[in-house]
Predicted model as a PDB file, atoms N, CA, C, CB and O in Angstrom, pLDDT in the B-factor column:
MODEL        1                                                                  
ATOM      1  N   UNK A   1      -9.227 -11.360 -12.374  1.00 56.00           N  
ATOM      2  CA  UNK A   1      -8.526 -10.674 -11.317  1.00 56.00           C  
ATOM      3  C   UNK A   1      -7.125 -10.330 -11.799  1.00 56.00           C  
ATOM      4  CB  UNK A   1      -8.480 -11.529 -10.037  1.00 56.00           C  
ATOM      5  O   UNK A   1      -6.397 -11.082 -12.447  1.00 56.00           O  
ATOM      6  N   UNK A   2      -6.909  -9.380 -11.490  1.00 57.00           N  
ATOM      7  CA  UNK A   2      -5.021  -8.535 -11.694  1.00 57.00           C  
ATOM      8  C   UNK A   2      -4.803  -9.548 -10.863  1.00 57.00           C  
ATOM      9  CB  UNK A   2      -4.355  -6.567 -11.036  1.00 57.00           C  
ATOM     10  O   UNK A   2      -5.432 -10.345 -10.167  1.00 57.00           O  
ATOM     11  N   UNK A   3      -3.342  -9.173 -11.252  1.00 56.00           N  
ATOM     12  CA  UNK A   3      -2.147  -9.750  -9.964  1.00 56.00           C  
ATOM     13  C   UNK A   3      -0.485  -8.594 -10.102  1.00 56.00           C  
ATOM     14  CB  UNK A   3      -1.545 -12.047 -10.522  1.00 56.00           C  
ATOM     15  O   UNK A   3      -0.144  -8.059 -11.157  1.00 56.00           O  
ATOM     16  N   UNK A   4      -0.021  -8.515  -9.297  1.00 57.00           N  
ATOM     17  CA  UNK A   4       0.656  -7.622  -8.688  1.00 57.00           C  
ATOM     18  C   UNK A   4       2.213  -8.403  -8.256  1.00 57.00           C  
ATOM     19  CB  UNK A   4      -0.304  -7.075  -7.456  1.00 57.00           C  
ATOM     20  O   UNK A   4       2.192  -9.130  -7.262  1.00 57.00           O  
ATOM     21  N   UNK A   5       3.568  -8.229  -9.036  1.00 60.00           N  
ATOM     22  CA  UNK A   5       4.280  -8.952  -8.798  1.00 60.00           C  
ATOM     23  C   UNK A   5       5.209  -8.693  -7.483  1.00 60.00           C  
ATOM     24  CB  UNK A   5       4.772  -9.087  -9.873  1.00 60.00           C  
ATOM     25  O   UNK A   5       6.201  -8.009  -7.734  1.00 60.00           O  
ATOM     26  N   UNK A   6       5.103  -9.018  -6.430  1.00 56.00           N  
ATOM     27  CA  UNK A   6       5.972  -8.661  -5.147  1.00 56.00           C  
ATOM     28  C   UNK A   6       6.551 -10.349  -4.747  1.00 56.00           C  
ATOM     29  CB  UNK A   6       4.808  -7.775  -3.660  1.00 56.00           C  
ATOM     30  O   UNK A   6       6.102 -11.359  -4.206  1.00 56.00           O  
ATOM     31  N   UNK A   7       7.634  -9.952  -5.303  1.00 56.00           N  
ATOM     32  CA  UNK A   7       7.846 -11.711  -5.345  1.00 56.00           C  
ATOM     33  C   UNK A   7       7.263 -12.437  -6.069  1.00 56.00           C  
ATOM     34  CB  UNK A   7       7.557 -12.420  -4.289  1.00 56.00           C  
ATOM     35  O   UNK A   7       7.572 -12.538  -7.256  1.00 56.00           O  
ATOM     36  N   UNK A   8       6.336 -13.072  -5.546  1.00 59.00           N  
ATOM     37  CA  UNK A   8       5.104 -13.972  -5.724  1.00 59.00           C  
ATOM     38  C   UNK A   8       3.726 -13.099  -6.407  1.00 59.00           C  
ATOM     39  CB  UNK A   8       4.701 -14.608  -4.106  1.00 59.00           C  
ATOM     40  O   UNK A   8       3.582 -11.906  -6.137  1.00 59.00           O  
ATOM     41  N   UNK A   9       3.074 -13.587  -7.008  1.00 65.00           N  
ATOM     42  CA  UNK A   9       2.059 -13.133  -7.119  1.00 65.00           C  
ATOM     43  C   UNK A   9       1.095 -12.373  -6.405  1.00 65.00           C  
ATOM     44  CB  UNK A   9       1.765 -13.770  -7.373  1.00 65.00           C  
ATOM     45  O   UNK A   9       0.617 -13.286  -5.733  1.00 65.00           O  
ATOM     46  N   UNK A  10       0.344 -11.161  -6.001  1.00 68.00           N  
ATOM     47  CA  UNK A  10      -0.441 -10.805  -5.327  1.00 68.00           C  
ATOM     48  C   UNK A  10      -1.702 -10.622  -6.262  1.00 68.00           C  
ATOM     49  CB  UNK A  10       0.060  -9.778  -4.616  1.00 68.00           C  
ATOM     50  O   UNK A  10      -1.590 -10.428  -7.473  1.00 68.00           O  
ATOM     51  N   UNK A  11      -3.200 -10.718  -5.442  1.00 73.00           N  
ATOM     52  CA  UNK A  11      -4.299 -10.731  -5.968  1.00 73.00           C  
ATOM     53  C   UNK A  11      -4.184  -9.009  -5.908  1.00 73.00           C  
ATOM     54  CB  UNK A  11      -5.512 -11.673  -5.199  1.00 73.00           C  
ATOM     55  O   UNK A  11      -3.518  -8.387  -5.081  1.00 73.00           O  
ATOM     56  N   UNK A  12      -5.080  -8.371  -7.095  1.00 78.00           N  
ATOM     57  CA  UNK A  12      -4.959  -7.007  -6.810  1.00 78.00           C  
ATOM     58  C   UNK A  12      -6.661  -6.736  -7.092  1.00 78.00           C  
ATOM     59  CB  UNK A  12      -3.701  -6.116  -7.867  1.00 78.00           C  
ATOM     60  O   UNK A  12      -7.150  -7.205  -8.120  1.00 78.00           O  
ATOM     61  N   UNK A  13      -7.393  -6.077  -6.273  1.00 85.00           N  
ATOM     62  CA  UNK A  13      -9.023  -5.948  -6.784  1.00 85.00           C  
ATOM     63  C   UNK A  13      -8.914  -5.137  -7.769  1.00 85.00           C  
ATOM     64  CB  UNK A  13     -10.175  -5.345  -5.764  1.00 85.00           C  
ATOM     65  O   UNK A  13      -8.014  -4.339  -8.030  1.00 85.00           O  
ATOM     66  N   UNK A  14     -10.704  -5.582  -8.775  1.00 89.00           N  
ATOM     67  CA  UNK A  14     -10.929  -5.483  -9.894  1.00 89.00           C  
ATOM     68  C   UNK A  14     -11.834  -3.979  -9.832  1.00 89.00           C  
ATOM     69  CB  UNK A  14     -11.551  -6.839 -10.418  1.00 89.00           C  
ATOM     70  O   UNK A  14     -12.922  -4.107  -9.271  1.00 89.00           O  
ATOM     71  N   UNK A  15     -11.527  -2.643 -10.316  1.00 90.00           N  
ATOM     72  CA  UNK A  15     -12.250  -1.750 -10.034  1.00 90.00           C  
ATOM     73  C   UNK A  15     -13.678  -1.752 -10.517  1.00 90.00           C  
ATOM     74  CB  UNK A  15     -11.638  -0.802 -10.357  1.00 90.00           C  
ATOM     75  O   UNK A  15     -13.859  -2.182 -11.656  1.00 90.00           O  
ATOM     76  N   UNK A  16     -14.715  -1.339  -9.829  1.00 94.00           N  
ATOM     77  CA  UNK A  16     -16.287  -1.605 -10.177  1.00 94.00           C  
ATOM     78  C   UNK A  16     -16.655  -0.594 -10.867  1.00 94.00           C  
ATOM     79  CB  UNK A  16     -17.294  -1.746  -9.018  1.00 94.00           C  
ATOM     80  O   UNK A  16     -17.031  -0.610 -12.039  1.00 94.00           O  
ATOM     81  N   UNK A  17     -16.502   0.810  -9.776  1.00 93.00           N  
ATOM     82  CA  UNK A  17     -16.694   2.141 -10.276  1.00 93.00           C  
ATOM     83  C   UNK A  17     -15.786   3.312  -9.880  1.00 93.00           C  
ATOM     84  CB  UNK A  17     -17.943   2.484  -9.940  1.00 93.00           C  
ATOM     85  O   UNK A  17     -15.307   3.407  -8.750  1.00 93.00           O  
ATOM     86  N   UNK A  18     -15.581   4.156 -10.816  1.00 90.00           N  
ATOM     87  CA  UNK A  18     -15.019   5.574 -10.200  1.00 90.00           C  
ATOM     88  C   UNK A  18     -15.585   6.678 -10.786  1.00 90.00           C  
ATOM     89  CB  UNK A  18     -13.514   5.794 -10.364  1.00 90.00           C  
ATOM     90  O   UNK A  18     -15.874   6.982 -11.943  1.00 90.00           O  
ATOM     91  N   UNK A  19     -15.701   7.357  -9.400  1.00 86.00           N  
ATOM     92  CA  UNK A  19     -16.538   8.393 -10.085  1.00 86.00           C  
ATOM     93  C   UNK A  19     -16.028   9.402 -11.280  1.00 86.00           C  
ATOM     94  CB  UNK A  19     -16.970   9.223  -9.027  1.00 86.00           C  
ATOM     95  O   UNK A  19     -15.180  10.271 -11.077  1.00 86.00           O  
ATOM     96  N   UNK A  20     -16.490   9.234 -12.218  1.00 82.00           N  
ATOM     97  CA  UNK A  20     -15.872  10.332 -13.544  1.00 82.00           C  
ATOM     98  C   UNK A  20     -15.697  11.889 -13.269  1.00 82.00           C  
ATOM     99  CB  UNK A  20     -16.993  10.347 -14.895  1.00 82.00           C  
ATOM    100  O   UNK A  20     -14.625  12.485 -13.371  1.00 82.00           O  
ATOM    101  N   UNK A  21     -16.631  12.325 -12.990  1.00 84.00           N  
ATOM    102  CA  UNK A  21     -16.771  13.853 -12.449  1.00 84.00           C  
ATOM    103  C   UNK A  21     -17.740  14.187 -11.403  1.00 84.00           C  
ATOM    104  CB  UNK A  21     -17.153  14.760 -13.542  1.00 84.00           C  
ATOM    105  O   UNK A  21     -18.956  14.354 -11.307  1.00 84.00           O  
ATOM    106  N   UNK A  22     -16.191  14.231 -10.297  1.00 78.00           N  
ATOM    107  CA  UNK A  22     -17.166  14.755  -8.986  1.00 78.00           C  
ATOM    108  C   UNK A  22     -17.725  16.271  -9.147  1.00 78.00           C  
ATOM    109  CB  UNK A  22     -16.210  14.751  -7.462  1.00 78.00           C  
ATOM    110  O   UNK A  22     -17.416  17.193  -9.902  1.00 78.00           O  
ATOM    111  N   UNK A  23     -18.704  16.124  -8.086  1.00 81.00           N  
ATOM    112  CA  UNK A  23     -19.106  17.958  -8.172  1.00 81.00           C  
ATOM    113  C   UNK A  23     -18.105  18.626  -7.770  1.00 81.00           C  
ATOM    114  CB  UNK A  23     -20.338  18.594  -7.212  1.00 81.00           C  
ATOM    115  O   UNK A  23     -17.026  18.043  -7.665  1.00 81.00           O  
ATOM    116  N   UNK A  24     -18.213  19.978  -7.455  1.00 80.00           N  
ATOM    117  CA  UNK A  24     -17.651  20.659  -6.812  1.00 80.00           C  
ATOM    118  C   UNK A  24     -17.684  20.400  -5.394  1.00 80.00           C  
ATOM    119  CB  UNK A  24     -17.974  21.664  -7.142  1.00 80.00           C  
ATOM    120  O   UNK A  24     -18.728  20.049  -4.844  1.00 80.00           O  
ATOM    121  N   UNK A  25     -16.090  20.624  -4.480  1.00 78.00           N  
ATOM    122  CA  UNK A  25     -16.769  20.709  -3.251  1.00 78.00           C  
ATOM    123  C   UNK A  25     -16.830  18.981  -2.974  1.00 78.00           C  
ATOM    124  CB  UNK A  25     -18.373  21.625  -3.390  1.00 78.00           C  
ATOM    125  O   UNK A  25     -16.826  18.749  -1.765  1.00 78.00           O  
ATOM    126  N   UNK A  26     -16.876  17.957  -3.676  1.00 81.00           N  
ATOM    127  CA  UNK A  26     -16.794  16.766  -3.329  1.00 81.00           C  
ATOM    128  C   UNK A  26     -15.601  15.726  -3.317  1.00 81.00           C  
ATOM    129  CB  UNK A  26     -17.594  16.412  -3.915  1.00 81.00           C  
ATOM    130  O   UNK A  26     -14.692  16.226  -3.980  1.00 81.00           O  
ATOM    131  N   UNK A  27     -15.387  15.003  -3.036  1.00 84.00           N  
ATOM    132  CA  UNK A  27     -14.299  14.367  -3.176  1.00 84.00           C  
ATOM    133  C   UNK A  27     -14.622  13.340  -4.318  1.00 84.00           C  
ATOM    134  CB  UNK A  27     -13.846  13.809  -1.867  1.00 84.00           C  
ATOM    135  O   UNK A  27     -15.823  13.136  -4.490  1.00 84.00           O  
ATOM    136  N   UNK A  28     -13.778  12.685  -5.099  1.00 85.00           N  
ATOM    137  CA  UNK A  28     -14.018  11.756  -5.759  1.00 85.00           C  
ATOM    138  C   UNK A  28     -13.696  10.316  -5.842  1.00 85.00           C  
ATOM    139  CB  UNK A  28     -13.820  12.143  -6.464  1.00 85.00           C  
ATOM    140  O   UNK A  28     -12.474  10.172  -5.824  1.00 85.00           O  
ATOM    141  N   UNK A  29     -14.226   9.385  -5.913  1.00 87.00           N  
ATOM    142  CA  UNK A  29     -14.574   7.693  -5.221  1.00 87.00           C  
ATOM    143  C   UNK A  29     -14.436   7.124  -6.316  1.00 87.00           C  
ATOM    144  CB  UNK A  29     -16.156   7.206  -4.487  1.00 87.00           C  
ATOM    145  O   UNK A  29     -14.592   7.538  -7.465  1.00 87.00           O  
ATOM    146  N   UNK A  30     -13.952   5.565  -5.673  1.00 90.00           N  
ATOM    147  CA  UNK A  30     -14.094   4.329  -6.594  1.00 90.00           C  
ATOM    148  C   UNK A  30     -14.567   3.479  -6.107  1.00 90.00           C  
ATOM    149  CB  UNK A  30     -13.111   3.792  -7.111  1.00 90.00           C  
ATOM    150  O   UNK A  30     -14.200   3.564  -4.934  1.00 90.00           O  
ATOM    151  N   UNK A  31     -15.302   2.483  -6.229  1.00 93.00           N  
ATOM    152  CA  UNK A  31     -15.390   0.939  -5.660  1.00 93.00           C  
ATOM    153  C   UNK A  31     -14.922  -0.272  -6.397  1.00 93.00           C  
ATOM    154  CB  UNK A  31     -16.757   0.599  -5.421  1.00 93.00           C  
ATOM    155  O   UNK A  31     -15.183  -0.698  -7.522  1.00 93.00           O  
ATOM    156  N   UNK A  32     -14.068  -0.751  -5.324  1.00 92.00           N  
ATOM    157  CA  UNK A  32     -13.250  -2.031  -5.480  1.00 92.00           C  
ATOM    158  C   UNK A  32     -13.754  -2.795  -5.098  1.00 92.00           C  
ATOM    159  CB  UNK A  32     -12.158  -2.208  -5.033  1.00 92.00           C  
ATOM    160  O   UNK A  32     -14.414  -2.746  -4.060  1.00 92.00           O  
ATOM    161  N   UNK A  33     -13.568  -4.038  -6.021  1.00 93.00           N  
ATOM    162  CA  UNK A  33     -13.849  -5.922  -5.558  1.00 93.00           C  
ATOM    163  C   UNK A  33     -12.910  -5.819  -4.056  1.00 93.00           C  
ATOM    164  CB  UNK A  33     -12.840  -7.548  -7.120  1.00 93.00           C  
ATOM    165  O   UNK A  33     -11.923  -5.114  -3.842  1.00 93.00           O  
ATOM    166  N   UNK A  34     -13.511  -6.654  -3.258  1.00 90.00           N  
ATOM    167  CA  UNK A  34     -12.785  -7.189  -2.016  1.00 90.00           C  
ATOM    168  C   UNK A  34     -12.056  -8.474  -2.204  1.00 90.00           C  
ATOM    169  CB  UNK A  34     -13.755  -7.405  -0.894  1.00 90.00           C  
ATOM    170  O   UNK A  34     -12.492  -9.559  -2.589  1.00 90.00           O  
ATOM    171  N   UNK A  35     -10.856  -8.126  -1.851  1.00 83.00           N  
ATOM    172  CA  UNK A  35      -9.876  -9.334  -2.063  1.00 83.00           C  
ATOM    173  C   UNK A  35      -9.039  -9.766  -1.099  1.00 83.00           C  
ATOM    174  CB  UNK A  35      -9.040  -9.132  -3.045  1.00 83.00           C  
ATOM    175  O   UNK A  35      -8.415  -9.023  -0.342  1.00 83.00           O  
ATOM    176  N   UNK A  36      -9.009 -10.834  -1.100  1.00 83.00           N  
ATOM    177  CA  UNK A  36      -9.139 -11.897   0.713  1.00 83.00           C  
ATOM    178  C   UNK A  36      -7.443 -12.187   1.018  1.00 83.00           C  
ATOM    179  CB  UNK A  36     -10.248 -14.160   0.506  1.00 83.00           C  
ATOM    180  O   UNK A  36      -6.919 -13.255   0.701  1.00 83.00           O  
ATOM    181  N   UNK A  37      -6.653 -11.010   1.710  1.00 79.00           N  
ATOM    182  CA  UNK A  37      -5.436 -10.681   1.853  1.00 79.00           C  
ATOM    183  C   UNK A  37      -5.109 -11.342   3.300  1.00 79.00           C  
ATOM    184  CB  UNK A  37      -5.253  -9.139   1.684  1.00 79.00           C  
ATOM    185  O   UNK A  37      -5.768 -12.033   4.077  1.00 79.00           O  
ATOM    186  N   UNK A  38      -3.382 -10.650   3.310  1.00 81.00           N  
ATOM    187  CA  UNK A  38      -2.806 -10.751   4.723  1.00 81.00           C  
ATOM    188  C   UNK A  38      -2.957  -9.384   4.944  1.00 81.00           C  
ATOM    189  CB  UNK A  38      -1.258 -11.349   4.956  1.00 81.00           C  
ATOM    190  O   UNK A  38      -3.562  -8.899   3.988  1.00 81.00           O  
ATOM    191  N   UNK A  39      -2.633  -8.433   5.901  1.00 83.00           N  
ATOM    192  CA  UNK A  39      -2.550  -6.954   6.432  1.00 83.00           C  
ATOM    193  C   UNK A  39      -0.776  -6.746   6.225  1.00 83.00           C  
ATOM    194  CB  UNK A  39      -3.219  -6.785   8.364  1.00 83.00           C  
ATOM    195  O   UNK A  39       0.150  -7.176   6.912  1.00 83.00           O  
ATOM    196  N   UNK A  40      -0.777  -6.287   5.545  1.00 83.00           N  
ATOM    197  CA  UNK A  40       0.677  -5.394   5.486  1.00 83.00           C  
ATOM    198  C   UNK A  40       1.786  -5.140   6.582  1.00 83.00           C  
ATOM    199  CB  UNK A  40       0.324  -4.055   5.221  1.00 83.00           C  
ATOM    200  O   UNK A  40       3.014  -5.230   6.575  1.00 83.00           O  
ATOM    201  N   UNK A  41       0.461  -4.643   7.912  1.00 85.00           N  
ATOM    202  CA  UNK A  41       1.649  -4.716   8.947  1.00 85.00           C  
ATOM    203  C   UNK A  41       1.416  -5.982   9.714  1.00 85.00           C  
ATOM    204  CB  UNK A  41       1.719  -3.400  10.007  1.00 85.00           C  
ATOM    205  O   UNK A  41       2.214  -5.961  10.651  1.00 85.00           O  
ATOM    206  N   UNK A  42       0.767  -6.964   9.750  1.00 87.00           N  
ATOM    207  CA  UNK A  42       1.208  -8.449  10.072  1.00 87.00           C  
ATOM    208  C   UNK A  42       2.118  -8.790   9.537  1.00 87.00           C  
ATOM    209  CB  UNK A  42       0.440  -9.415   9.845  1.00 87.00           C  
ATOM    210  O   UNK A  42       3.212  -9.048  10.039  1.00 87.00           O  
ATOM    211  N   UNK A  43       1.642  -8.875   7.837  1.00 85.00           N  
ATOM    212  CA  UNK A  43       3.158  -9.359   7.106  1.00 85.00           C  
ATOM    213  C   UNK A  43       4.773  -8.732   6.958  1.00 85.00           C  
ATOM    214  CB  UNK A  43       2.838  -9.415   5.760  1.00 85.00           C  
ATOM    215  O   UNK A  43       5.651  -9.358   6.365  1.00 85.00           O  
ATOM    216  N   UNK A  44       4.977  -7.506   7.547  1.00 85.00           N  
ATOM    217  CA  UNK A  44       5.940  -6.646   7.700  1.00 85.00           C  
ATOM    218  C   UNK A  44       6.535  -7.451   8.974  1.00 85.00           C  
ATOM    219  CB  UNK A  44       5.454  -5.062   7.848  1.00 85.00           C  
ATOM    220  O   UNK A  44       7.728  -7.247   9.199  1.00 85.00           O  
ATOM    221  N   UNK A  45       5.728  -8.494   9.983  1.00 88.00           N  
ATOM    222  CA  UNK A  45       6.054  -8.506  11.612  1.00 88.00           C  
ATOM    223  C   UNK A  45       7.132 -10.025  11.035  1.00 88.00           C  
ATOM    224  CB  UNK A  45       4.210  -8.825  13.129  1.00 88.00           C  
ATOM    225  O   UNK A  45       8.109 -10.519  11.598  1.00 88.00           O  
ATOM    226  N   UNK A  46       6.557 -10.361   9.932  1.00 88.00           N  
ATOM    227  CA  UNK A  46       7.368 -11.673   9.721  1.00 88.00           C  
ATOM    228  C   UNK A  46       8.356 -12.176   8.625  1.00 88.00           C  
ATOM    229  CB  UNK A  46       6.518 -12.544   9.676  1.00 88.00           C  
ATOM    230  O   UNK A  46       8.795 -13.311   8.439  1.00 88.00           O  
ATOM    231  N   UNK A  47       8.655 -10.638   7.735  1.00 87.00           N  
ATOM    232  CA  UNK A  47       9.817 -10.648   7.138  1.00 87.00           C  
ATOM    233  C   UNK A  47      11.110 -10.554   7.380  1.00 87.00           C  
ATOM    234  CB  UNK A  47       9.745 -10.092   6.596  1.00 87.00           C  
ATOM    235  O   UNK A  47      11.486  -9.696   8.179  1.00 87.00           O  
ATOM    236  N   UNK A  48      12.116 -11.470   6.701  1.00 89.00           N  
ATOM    237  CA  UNK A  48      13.457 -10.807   7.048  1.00 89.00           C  
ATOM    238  C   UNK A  48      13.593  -9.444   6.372  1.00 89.00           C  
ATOM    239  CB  UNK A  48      14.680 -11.722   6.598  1.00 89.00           C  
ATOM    240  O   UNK A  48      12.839  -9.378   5.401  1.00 89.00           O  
ATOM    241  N   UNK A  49      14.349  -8.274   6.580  1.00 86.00           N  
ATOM    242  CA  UNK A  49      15.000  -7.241   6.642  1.00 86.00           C  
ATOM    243  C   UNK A  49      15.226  -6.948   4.786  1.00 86.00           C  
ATOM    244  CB  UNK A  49      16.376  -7.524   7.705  1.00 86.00           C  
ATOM    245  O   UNK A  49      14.963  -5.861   4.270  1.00 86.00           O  
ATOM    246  N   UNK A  50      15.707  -8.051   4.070  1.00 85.00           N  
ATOM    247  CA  UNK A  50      15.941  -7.944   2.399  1.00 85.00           C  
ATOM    248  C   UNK A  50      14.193  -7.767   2.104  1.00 85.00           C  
ATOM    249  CB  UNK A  50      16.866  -9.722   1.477  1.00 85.00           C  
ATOM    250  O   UNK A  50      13.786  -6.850   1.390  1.00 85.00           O  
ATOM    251  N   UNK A  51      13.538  -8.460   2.554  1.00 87.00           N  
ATOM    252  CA  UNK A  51      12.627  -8.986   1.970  1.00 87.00           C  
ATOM    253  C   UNK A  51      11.189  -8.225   2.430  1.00 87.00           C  
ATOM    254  CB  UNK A  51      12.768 -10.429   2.234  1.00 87.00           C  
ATOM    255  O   UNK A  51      10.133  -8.438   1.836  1.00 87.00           O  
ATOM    256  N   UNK A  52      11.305  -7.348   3.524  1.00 87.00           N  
ATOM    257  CA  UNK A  52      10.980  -6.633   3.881  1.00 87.00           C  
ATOM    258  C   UNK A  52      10.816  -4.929   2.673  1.00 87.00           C  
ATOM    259  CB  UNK A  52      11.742  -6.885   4.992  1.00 87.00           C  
ATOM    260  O   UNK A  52       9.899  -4.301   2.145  1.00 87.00           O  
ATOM    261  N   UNK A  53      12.283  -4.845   2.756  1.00 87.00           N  
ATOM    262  CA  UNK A  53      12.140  -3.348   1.707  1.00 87.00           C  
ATOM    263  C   UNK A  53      12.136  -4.099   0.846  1.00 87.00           C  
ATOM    264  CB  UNK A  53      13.272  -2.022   1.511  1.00 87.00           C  
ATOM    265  O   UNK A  53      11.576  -3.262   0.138  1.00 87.00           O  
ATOM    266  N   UNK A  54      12.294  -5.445  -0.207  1.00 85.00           N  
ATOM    267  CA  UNK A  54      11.750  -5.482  -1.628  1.00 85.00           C  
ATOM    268  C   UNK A  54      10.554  -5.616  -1.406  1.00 85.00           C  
ATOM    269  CB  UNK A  54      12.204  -6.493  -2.571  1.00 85.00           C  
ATOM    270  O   UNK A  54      10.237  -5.808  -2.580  1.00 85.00           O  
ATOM    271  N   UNK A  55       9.462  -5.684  -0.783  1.00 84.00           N  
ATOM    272  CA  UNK A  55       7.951  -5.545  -0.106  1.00 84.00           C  
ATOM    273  C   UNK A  55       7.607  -4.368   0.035  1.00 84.00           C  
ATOM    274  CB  UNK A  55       7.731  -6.091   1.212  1.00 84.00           C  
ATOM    275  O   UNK A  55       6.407  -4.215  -0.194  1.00 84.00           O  
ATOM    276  N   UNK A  56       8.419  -2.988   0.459  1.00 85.00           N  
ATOM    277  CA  UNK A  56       7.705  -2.165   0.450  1.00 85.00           C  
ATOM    278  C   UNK A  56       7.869  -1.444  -0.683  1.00 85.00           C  
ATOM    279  CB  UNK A  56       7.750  -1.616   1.436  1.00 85.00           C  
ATOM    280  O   UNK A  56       7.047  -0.721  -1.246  1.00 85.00           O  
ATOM    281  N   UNK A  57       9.296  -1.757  -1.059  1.00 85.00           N  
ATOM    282  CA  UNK A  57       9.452  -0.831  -2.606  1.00 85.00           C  
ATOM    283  C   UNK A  57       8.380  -1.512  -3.700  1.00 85.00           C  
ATOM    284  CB  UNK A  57      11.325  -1.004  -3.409  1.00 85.00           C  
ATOM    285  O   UNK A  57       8.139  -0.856  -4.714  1.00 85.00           O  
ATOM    286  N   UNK A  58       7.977  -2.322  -3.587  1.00 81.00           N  
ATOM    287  CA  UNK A  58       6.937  -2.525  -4.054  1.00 81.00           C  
ATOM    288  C   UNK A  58       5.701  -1.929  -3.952  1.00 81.00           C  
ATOM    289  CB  UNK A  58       6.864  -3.361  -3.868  1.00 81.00           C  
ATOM    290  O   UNK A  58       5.248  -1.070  -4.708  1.00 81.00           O  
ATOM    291  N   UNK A  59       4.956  -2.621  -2.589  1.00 82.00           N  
ATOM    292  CA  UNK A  59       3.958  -1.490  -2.567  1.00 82.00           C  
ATOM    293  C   UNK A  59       3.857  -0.073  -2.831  1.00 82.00           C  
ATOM    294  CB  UNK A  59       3.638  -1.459  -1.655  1.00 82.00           C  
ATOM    295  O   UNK A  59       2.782   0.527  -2.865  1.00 82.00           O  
ATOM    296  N   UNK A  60       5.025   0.472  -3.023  1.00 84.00           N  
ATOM    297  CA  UNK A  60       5.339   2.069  -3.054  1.00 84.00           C  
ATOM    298  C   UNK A  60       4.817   2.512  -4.652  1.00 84.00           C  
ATOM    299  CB  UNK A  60       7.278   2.434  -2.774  1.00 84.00           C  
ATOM    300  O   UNK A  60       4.164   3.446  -5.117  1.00 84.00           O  
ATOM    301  N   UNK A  61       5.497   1.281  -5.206  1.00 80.00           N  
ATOM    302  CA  UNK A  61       5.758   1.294  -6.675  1.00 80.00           C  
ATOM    303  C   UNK A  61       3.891   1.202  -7.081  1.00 80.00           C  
ATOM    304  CB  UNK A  61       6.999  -0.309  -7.289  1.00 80.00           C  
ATOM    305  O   UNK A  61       3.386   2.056  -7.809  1.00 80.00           O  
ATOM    306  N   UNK A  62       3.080   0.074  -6.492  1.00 75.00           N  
ATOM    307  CA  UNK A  62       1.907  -0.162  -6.515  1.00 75.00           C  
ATOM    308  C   UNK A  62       0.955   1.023  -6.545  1.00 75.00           C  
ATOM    309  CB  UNK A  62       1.736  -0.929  -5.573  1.00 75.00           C  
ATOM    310  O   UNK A  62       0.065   1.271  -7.358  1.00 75.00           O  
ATOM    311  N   UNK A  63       1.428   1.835  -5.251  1.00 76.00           N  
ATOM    312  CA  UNK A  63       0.469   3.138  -4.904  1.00 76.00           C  
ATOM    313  C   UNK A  63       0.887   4.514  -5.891  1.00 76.00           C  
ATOM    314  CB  UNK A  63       0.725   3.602  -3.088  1.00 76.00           C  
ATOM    315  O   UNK A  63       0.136   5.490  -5.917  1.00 76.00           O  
ATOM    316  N   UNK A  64       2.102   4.475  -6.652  1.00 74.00           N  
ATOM    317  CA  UNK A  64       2.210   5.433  -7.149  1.00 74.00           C  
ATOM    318  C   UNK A  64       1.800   5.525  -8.426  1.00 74.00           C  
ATOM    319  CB  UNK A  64       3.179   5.729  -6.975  1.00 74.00           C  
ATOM    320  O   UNK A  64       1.902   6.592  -9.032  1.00 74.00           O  
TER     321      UNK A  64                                                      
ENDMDL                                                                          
END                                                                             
């Protein structure tokens, strides 16, 4: 398993498949391992304010 540094360690899923070449006209997919989290906006409900945006500049950093 990855891990993902936001602070602390985060579990990050292990990719299974992505599709190489979609058709035309299709969108193109991956499947990910499921990995046994908190929800983002729960954990957003119980940060302080610092710790909060070093959390999202993270995830930002993650998705880009």
């Amino acid at each position: 398993m990855t891990q993902l540094r936001v602070g602390s360690l985060v579990p990050t899923p292990e990719l299974i498949y992505s599709d190489p070449l979609p058709e035309r006209g299709t969108h193109p997919y991956s499947i990910w391992t499921f990995v046994e989290g908190t929800l983002l906006r729960e954990l957003f409900d119980t940060l302080a304010p610092e710790e909060l945006f070093d959390t999202a500049h993270a995830c930002g950093r993650a998705l880009s």
